[in-house]
C-alpha positions in Angstrom: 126.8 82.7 113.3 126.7 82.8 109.8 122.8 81.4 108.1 122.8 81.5 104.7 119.7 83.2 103.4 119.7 83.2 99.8 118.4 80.4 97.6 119.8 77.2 96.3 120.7 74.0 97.2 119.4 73.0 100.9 116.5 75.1 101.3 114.9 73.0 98.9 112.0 70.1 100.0 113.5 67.7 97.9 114.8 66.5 95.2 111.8 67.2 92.5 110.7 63.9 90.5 111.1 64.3 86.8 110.0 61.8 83.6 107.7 58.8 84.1 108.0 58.2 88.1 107.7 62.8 88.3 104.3 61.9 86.2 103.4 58.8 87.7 103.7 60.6 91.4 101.4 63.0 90.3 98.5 61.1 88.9 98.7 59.2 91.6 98.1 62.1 94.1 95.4 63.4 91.6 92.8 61.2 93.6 91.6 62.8 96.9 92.6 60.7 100.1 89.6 59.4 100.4 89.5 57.3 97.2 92.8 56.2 97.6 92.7 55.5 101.2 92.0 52.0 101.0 94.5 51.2 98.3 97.1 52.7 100.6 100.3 51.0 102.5 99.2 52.8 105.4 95.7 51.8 105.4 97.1 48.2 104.7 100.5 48.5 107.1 98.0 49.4 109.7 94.8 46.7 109.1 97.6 44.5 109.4 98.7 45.5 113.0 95.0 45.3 114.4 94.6 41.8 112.8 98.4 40.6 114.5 96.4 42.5 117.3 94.4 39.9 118.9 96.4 37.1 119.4 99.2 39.0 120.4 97.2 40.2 123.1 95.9 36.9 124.0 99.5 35.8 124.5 100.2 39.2 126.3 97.2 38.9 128.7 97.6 35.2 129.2 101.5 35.2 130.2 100.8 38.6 132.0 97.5 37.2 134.2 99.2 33.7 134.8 102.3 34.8 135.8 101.4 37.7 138.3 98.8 35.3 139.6 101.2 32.8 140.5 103.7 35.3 142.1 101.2 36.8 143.9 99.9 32.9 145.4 103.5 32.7 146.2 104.5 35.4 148.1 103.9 33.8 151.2 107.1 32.2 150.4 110.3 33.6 148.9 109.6 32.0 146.1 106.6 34.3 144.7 109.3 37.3 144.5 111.6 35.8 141.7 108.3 34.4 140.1 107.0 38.1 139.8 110.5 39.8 139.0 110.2 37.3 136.2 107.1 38.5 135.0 107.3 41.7 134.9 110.8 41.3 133.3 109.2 39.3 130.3 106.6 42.0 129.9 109.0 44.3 129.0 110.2 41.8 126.5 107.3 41.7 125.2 106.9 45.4 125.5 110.2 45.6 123.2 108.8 43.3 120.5 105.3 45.8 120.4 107.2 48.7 120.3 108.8 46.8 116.9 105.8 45.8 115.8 104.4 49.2 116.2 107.5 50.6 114.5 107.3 48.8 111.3 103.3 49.0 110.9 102.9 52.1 112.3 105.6 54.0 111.5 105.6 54.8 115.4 109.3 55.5 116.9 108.9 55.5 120.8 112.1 55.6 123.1 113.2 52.3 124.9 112.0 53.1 128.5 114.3 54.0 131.0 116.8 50.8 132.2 117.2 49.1 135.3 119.0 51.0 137.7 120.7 48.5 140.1 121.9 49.2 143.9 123.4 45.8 144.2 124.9 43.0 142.5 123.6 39.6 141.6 119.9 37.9 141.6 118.6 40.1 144.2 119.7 43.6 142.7 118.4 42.2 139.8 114.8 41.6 141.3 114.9 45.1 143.4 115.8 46.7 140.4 112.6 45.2 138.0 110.0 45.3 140.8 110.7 48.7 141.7 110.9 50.0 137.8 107.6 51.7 136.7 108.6 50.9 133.3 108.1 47.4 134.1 104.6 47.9 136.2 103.6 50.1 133.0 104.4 47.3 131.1 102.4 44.8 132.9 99.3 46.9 132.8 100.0 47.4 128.7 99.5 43.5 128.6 96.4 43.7 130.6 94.6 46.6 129.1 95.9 45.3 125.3 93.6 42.4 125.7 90.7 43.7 125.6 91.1 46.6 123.6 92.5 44.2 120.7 89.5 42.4 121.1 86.7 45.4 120.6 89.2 46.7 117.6 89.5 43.4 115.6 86.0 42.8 115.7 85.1 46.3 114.8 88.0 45.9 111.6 87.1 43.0 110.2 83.6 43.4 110.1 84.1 47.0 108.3 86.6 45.4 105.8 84.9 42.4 105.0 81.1 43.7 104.9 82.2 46.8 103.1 84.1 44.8 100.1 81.2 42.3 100.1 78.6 44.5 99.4 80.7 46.6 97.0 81.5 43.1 95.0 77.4 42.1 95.5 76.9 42.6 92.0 79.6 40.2 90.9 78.7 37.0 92.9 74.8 37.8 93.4 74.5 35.1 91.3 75.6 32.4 93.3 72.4 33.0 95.8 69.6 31.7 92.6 72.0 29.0 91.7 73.3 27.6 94.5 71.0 28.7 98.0 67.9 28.5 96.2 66.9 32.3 96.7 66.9 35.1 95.2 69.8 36.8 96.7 70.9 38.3 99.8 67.8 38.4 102.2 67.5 41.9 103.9 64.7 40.9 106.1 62.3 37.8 106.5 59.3 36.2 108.6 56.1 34.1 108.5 54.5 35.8 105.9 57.0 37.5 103.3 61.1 37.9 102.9 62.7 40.4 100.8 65.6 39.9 99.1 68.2 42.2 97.6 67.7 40.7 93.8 66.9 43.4 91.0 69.1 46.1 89.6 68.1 48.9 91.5 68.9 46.8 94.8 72.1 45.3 93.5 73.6 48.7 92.8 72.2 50.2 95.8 74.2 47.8 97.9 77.0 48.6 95.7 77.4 51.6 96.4 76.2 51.5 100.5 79.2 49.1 100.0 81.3 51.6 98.6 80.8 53.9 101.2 81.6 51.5 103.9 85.1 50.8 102.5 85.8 54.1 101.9 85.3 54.4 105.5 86.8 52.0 106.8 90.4 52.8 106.4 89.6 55.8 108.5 87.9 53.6 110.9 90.8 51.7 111.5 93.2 54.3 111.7 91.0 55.8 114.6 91.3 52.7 116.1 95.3 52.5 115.8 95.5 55.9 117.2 94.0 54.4 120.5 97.2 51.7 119.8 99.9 54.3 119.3 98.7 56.6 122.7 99.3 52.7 124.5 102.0 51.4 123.2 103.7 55.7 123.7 102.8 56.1 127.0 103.0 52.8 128.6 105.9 51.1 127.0 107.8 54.2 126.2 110.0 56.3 128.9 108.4 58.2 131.2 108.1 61.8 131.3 110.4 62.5 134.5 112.8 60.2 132.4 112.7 62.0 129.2 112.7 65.3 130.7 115.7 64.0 132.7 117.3 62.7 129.3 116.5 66.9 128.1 118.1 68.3 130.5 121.2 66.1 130.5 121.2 67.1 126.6 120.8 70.9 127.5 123.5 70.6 130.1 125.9 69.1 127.2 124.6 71.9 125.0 125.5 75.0 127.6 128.6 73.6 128.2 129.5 73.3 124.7 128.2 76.7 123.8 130.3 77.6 127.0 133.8 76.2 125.8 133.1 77.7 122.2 132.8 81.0 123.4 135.5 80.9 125.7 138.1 79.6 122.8 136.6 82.4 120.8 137.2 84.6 123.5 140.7 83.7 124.1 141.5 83.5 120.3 140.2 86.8 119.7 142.2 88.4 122.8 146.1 86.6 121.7 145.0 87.2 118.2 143.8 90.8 118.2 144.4 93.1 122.1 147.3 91.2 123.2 149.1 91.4 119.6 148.7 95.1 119.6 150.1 95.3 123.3 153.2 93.5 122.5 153.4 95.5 119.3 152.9 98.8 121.6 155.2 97.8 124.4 157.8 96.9 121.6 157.2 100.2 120.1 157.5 102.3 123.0 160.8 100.6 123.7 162.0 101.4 120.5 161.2 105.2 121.4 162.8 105.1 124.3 166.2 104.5 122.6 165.6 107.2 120.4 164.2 110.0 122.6 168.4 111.0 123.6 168.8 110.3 119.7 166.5 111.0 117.7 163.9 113.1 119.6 161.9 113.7 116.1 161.9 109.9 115.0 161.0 108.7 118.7 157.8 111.3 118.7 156.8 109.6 115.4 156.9 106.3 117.0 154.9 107.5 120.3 152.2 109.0 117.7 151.6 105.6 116.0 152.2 103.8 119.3 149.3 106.3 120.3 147.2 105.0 117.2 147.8 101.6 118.5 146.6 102.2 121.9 143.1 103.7 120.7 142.8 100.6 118.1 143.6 98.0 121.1 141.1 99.7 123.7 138.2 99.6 120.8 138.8 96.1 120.4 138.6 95.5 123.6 135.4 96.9 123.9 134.3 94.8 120.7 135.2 92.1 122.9 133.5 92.9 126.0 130.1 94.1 124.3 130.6 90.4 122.4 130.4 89.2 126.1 127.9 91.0 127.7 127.7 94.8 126.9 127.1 97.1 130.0 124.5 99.5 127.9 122.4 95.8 128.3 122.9 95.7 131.7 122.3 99.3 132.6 119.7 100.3 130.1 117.9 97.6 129.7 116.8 95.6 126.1 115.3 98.2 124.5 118.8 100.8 124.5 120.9 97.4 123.7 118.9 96.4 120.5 118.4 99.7 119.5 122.4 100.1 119.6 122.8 96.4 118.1 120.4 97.9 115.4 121.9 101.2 114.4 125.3 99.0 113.6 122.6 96.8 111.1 123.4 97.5 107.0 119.4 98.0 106.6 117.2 100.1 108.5 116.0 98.2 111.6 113.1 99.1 113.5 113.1 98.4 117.1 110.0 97.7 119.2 110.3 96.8 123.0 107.3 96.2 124.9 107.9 95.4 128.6 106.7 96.9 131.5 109.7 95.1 133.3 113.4 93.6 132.7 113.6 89.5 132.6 116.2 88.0 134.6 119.7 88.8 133.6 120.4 85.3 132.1 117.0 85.7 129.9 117.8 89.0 129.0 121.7 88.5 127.7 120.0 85.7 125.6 117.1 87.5 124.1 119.9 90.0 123.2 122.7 88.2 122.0 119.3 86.1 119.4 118.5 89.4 118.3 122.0 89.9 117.7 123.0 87.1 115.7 119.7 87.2 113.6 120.6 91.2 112.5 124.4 89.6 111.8 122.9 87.0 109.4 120.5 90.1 107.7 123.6 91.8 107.2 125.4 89.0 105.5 123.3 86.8 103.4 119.3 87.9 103.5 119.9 90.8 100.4 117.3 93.1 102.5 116.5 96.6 102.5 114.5 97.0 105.7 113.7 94.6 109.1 111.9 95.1 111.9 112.8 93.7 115.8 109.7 93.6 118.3 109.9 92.1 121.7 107.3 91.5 124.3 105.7 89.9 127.0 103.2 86.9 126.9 102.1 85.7 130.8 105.4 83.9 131.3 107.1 83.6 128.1 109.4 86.4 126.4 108.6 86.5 122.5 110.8 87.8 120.3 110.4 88.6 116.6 112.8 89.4 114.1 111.2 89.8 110.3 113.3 91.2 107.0 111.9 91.4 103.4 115.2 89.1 101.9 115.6 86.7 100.1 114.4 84.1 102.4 114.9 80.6 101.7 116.6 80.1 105.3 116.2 76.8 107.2 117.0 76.0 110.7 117.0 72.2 109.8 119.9 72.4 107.1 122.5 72.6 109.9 123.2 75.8 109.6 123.7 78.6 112.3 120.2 79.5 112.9 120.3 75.6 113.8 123.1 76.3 116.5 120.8 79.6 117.3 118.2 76.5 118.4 119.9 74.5 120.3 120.7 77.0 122.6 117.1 78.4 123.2 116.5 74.7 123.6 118.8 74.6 126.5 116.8 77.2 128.8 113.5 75.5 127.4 113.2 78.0 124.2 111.8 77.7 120.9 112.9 78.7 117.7 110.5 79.7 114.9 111.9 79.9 111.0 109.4 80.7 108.7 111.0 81.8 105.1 109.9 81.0 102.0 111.6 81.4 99.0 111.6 84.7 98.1 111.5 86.1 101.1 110.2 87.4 103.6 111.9 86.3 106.4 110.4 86.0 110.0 112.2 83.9 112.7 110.2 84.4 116.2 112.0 82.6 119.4 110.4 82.4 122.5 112.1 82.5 126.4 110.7 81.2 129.4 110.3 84.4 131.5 112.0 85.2 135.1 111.8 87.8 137.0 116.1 89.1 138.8 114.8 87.9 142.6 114.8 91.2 144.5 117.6 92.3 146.0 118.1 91.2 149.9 
């Protein structure tokens, strides 16, 4: 797989802002995030959603307690089944429009949960199917546990926002309290025998400033509170995790099979382009000489030379092709012999460092080899180095692997690229893929395999 390493267009962040709006962007980012936190669409986008909070989850709570009640008084009779299918199925309506409302305040993308999964046809599937959904009990319990939480976070909110702004504006409306309330301003504290009042300059900017404070605060405040929101609305009205580690696997299994049918195609297009051209070239060859041996016994023993040429260039091939499948140094030396070999066919010195005290299961280990592989490959085309370094070892039950070069860098498994394809197969047997090269190098991509033991032989 070919990554390419050196610099230049896709390795980039992004398109760098230039003229007024390049300027603009970076006054604007001048100011710590404190200051500008309450200025901010987030902190806005998001005092919005707990405001919309409440009476959304007074409608949620009221539909949600009314409704199961009433199923539940009917369920003496048939009738209390459809009534709490119906329920439950207009909770996760409901749980569809929070998941948009969390989407477009918060910024939060959660899954649709899992959908119905129907043994029969008609009404009565349709009921088996909702009241045995969890999606649609976690949905319920969403609108019942929303309530009150909407409540506490509201009042908590407003009273920031509104206190904090008022006492930061005190010094532009203190007025009003001489003119119009017949006092001298805000009273901080009052009894039978004195009051005192927040009225001369020292007090006014003093409350100013607490006032200040407070609103700086309060964005933060309220983000707290939405991150309480965003674990609710993700793990109640989101898929589950058996469903979304179901959804995973069905991705890995589309992955492996992909990865499967390429290399086969590859493997069949390297044998009819490259071993099995050469045989049909030899056996054509060795005919030829066959005519001639009565003939021309010199010519034909010039022909049997080169056919013998062609014979030594069609069985190296073929072990190109069989160590591209799974080389037998790997499977009777072990990693460290196979990566050493993989290395000493590397442009730039490679230093090889393999630190097990036992061999991972066959499947783990062809992987691990074949990463290491593909990552010296991509050194040797594009990453302009003069030395790298491989180290592989052992942490509990996870197989690390590390593979660093002093290149160009600039490489990015996000670009679509091959180191992206490297990913997705590590994915597939619950692997990770690490890419961390800047520009300029150096280059250090560290994967990591689950590790398994080869079950003992019976």
């Amino acid at each position: 797989m070919a990554t390419d390493y050196g610099q230049g267009y896709g390795f980039g962040g992004g398109p760098r802002l230039t003229g007024d709006a390049g300027d603009a962007e970076a006054r604007r980012h001048r100011l710590p995030a404190g200051l500008r936190a309450p200025f901010e669409g987030r902190s806005l986008r998001e005092f919005g959603y707990v405001l919309l909070g409440l009476p959304v989850g007074i409608l949620l709570f009221t539909y949600a307690v009314t409704m199961v009640s009433l199923g539940a008084g009917l369920l003496v009779t048939f009738l209390g089944v459809p009534v709490l299918a119906a329920a439950l199925a207009g909770c996760r309506g409901f749980g569809a429009m929070e998941r948009a409302r969390a989407r477009a305040l918060l910024g939060l993308q959660v899954a649709d949960p899992e959908p119905l999964r129907r043994r029969k046809q008609g009404a009565m599937g349709w009921m088996g199917a909702v009241l045995k959904s969890g999606a649609s009990w976690r949905s319920l319990l969403y609108a019942v546990l929303q309530f009150p939480w909407s409540v506490f976070s509201f009042v908590v909110a407003v009273n920031f926002w509104t206190v904090g702004w008022a006492m930061l504006t005190y010094p532009l409306w203190f007025w009003v309290f001489p003119m119009w309330a017949g006092q001298d301003g805000i009273q901080l504290y009052g009894d039978e025998t004195h009051s005192v009042y927040l009225d001369n300059p020292f007090e006014i900017t003093l409350t100013a400033l607490v006032g200040l404070l407070i609103t700086l605060a309060t964005p933060w405040i309220v983000r707290a509170l939405t991150t309480v929101d965003r674990l609710m609305v993700h793990g109640l009205l989101g898929p589950s995790r058996l469903a979304t580690r179901v959804v995973e696997l069905e991705s890995d299994r589309g992955v492996v099979v992909d990865t499967a049918a390429a290399d086969l195609r590859r493997i069949e297009r390297d044998l009819h382009d490259g071993a099995q051209a050469r045989l049909v070239n030899l056996a054509m060859d060795l005919g030829l000489a066959k005519e001639k041996l009565r003939e021309d016994p010199r010519a034909a023993a010039v022909m049997v030379d080169e056919a013998h040429g062609e014979v030594k260039t069609a069985l190296q091939e073929l072990r190109d092709l069989a160590r591209g499948i799974h080389p037998a140094v790997l499977t009777d030396r072990g990693l460290d012999a196979a990566l050493s070999a993989v290395a000493s066919r590397c442009t730039v010195p490679v230093r090889v460092e393999v630190d097990l005290t036992e061999r991972p299961a066959s499947a783990i280990e062809g992987i691990a080899y074949f990463t290491v592989s593909e990552l010296l490959q991509n050194i040797s085309k594009h990453a302009r180095a003069t030395s790298a370094a491989v180290e592989v070892w052992r942490v509990r039950n996870r197989l690390m692997l590390q593979v660093v070069d002093n290149g160009v860098g600039g490489a990015d498994a996000s670009a679509g690229s091959g180191l992206a394809g490297l990913a997705e197969r590590l994915d597939a047997v619950d692997g990770i893929l690490v890419v961390d090269s800047p520009a300029g190098g150096p280059t250090r991509v560290t994967a990591e395999l689950p590790w398994r033991s080869e079950p003992a032989a019976r």
